[in-house]
N, C-alpha and C positions, 0 to 999 in steps of 0.2 A: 248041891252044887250043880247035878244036870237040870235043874231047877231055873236056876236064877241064869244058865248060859242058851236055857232053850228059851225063857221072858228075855233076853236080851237081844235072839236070834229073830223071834218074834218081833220086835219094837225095829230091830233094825230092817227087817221086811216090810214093816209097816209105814217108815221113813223113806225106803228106795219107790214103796205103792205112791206115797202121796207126793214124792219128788216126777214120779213120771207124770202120775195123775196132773200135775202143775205146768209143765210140761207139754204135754198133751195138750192141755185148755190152751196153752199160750199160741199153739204151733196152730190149733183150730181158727180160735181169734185173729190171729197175723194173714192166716189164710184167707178168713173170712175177707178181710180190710182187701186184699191182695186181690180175691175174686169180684168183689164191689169194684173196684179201678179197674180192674180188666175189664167187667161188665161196660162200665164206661164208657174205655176207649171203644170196643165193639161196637157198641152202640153208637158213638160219631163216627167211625170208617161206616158203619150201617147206613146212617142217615144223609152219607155224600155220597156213597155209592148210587143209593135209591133216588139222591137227587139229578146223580149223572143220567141216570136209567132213562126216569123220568123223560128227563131233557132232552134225550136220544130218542125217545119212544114220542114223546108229543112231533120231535119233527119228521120224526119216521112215518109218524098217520099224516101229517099236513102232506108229504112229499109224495105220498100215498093216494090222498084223495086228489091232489090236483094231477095227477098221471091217470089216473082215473076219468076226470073230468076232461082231458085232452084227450082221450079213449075216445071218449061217449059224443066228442066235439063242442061241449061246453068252451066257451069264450071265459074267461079271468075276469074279475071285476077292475075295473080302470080304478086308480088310486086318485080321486079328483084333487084332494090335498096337495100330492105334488104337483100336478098338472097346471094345479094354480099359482102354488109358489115357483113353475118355472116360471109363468106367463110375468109375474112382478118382476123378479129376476131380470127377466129379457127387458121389460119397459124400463128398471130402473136404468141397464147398460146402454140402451138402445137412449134413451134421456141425456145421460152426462159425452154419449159420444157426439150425437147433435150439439150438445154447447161445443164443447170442444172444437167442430169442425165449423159452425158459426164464431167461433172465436177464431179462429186459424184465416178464417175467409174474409173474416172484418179486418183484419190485422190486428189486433187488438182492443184495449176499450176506446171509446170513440173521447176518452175525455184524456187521452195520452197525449202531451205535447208532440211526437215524431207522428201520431195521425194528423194533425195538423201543418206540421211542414211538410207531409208528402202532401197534403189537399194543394199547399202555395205551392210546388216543386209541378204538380199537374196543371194546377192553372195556368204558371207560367211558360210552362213547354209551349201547351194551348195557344195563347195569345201569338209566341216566335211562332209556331206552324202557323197561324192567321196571316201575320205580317209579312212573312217572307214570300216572295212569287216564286212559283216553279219556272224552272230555267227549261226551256227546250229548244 
């Protein structure tokens, strides 16, 4: 009798071992998955932080070296790219303001009927100042 209820005590300790034991493995496993995705995330805040850094630190030496160069009385390099593209810039505005202003000053295009009647409206004033005497 104390036989068969200490093999029973046994086998039931031996089901509560391999219930934790299962247990255990699962809680390891789920952790494991858990610590992989954390790793993860770490790892992109890691890689945006480092690229903020970066980006902070490359303009911190640029801002750096030319305080430096304004120190020592170094001149900057002229950027001739822009330089150029104002110069276009300026001849294209400097271009469409000329027509515009030889357009204003023509009175229009010269093949407008009302350019033509001011032409007859000038001529004819012309000839009445010819014709008429000044009175004195």
């Amino acid at each position: 009798m104390f036989g068969k209820r200490r093999a029973s005590r046994v086998n039931a300790a031996r089901g509560v071992a391999e219930d934790a034991w299962d247990q255990l493995v699962n809680a390891v496993e789920n952790a494991g998955g858990t610590a992989r995705s954390a790793g993860r995330r770490t790892h992109q805040v890691a890689d945006n932080a480092s690229s903020t850094v970066a980006t902070a630190a490359g303009e911190a030496r640029r801002r750096a070296a030319a305080a430096m160069d304004a120190l020592v009385g170094r001149r900057h390099r002229t950027h001739w790219e822009w330089v150029a593209g104002a110069v276009v810039a300026g001849l294209v505005v400097g271009w469409f303001a000329a027509a515009g202003a030889r357009k204003t000053v023509d009175g229009g295009d010269s093949t407008d009927s009302t350019g033509d009647d001011r032409a007859r409206q000038l001529a004819s004033a012309e000839t009445l100042n010819s014709s008429v005497s000044p009175e004195y």
